[in-house]
C-alpha positions as CSV (number, residue, x, y, z in Angstrom):
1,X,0.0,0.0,0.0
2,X,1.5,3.5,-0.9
3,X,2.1,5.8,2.1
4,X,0.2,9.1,1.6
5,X,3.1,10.9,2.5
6,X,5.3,9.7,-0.1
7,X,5.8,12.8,-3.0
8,X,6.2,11.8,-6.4
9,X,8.5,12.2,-8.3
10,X,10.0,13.3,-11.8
11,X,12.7,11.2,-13.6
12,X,13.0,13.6,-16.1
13,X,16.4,15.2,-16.2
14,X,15.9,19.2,-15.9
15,X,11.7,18.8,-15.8
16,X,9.7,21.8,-15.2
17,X,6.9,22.4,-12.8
18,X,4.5,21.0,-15.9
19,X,7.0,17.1,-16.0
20,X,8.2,18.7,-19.3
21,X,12.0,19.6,-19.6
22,X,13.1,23.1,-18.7
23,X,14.7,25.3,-21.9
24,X,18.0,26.0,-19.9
25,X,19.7,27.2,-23.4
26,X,16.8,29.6,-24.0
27,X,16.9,30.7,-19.8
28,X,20.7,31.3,-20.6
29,X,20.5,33.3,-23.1
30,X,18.3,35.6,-21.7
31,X,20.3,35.7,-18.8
32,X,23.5,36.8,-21.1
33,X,21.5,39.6,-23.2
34,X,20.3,40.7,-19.4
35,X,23.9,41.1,-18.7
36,X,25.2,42.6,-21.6
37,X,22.7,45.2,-20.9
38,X,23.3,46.2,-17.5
39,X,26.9,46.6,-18.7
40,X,25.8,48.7,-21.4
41,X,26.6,46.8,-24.2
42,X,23.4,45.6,-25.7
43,X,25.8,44.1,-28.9
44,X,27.8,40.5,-27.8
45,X,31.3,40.8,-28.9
46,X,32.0,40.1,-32.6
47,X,35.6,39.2,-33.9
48,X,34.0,40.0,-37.8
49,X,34.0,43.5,-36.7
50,X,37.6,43.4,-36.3
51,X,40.1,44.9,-38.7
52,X,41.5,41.5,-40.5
53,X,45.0,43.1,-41.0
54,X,45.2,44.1,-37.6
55,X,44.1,40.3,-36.7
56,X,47.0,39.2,-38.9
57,X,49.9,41.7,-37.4
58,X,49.1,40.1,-33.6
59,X,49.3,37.1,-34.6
60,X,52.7,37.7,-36.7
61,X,53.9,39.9,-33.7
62,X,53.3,37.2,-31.1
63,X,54.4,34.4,-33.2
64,X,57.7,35.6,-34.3
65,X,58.6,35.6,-30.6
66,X,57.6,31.5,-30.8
67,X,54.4,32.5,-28.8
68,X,50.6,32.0,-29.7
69,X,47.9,33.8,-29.4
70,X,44.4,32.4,-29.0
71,X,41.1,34.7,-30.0
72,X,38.0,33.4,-28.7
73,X,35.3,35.2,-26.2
74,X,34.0,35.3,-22.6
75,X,31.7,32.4,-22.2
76,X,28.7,34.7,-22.1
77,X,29.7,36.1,-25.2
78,X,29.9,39.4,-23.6
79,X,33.5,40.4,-24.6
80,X,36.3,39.4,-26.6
81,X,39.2,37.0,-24.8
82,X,43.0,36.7,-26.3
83,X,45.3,34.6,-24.5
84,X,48.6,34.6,-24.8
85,X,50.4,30.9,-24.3
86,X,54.6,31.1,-24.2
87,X,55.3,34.2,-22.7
88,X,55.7,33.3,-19.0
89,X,52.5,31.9,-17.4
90,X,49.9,32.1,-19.8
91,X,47.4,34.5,-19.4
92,X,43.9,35.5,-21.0
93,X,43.1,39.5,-21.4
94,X,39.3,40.7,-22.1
95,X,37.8,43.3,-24.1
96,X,34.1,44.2,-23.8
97,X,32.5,45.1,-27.4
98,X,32.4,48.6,-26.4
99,X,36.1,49.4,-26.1
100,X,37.7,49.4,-29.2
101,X,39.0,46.2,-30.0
102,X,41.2,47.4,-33.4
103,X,43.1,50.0,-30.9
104,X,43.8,46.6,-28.3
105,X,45.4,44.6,-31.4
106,X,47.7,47.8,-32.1
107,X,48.8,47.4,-28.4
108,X,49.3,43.6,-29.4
109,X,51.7,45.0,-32.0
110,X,53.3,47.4,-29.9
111,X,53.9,45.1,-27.2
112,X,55.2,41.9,-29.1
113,X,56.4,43.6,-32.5
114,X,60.1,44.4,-33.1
């Protein structure tokens, strides 16, 4: 006989209140947009905004010192990430969309050119 205390319930991974599974990609998302906006960058980061040439002189800058460079973005997509592997410890610098990310590859340049 089943206790009438006993709560049922859900094997579902992730169910809802309705049994049904929760929409955790759609949840995050709205949870990224919400913080790009209190930052005050409504726009995620975008490397295809980038100047190309400038793209290719860090990498050439870094590389000629037998470095790499890696270009990727924060996990929310909220800002730009290049790490640098080879130069010391590596280490991983961030740029929100609202700086300006061609005048950040010049300082690559500057840094790690001749």
């Amino acid at each position: 006989m089943k206790n009438a205390s006993t709560k049922r319930t859900s094997l579902t991974p992730n169910a809802g209140a309705d049994g049904q599974p929760s929409t955790g990609d759609s949840r995050a998302s709205q949870q990224r947009a919400n913080r790009r906006r209190n930052r005050g960058n409504v726009s995620a980061a975008d490397w295809g905004t980038a100047d190309p040439a400038r793209i290719a002189a860090a990498i050439v800058a870094v590389s000629h010192l037998g470095y790499a460079i890696r270009f990727g973005y924060t996990k929310d997509g909220g800002a730009f990430a290049v790490g640098i592997i080879g130069d010391g410890e590596p280490f991983t610098e961030f740029t929100r969309p609202s700086e300006d990310i061609d005048l950040y590859l010049d300082g690559i340049v500057d840094d790690y050119g001749k």
